[in-house]
C-alpha positions in Angstrom: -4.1 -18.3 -2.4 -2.8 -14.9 -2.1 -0.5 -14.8 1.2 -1.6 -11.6 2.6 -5.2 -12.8 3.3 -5.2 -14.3 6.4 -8.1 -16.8 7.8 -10.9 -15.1 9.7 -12.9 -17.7 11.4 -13.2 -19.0 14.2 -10.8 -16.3 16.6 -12.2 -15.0 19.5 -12.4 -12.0 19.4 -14.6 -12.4 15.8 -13.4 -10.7 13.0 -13.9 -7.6 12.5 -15.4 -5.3 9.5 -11.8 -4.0 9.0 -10.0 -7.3 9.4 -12.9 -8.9 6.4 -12.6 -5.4 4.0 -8.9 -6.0 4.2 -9.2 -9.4 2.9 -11.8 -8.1 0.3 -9.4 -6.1 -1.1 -6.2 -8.1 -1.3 -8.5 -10.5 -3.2 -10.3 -8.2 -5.8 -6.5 -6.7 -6.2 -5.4 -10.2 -7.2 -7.9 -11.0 -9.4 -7.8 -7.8 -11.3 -4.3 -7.8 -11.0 -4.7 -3.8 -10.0 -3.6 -2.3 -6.7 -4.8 1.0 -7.9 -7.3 0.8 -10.7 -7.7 3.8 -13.4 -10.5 6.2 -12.8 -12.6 4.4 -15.3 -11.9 1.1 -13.4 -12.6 2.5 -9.9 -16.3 1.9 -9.6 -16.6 -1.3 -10.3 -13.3 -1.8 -8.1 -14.8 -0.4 -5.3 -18.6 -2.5 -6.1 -16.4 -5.8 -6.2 -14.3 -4.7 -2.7 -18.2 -4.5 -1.3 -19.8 -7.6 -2.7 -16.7 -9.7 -1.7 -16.6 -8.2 1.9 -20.2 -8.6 2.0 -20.1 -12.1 1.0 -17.2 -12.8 3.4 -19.1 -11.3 6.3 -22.5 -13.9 5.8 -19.7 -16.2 5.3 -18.1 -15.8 8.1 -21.5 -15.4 10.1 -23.1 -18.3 8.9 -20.1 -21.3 9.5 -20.1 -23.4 12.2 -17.4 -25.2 14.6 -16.4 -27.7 17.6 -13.2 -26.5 17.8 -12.4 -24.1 20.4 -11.5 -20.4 18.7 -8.3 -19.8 18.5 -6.3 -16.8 19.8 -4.4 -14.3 17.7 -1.2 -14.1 19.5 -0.7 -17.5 19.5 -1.1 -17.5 15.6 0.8 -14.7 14.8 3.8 -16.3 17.1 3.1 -19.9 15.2 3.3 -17.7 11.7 6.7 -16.3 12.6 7.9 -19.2 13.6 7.2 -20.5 10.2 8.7 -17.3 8.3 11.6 -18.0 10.6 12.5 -21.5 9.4 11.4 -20.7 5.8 13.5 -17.6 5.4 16.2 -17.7 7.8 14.9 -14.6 9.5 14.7 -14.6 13.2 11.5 -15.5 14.9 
C-alpha cells in the first residue's frame, strides 16, 4: 500500500471530500505510475481520480463499527512516534 494514503474511517470528525480526493489521487498516481499525466492521458486521469474518490466516499459511508472513532491528534502523535523509532528522527 502506498504510504501516503492514510486510513479514513472511523475519525471523528468524518473524512472529509478533501481528505478522500487526496487519497484518490495518490492511488490513481500509483497505479499509473504518473504524477502528472500527458495531455492525451489527462482525461481519463482525471475520470479515474472521480470514480475512485467516488467509490471511496460510498465506501466510507456505507462501513460500520463498535469501536469508538478515533481522534486525529492522537494518530498523528502515534505515527511520529513510529517515524521516530524507524528513522532515527526525533518525534
Amino acid at each position: 500500500m502506498c504510504r501516503n494514503i492514510r486510513q479514513l474511517h472511523n475519525f471523528e470528525p468524518a473524512a472529509t471530500s478533501e481528505e478522500v480526493h487526496a487519497a484518490a489521487l495518490q492511488y490513481v498516481r500509483k497505479v499509473s505510475g504518473s504524477t502528472k499525466p500527458s495531455q492525451a492521458n489527462q482525461h481519463a486521469f482525471d475520470e479515474a481520480v472521480e470514480a475512485v474518490a467516488h467509490a471511496t466516499a460510498h465506501l466510507l459511508e456505507h462501513l460500520t463499527t463498535t469501536a469508538p472513532p478515533k481522534d486525529r491528534e492522537v494518530e498523528r502523535q502515534k505515527a511520529r512516534e513510529r517515524n521516530a523509532v524507524r528513522f532515527g528522527t526525533p518525534a
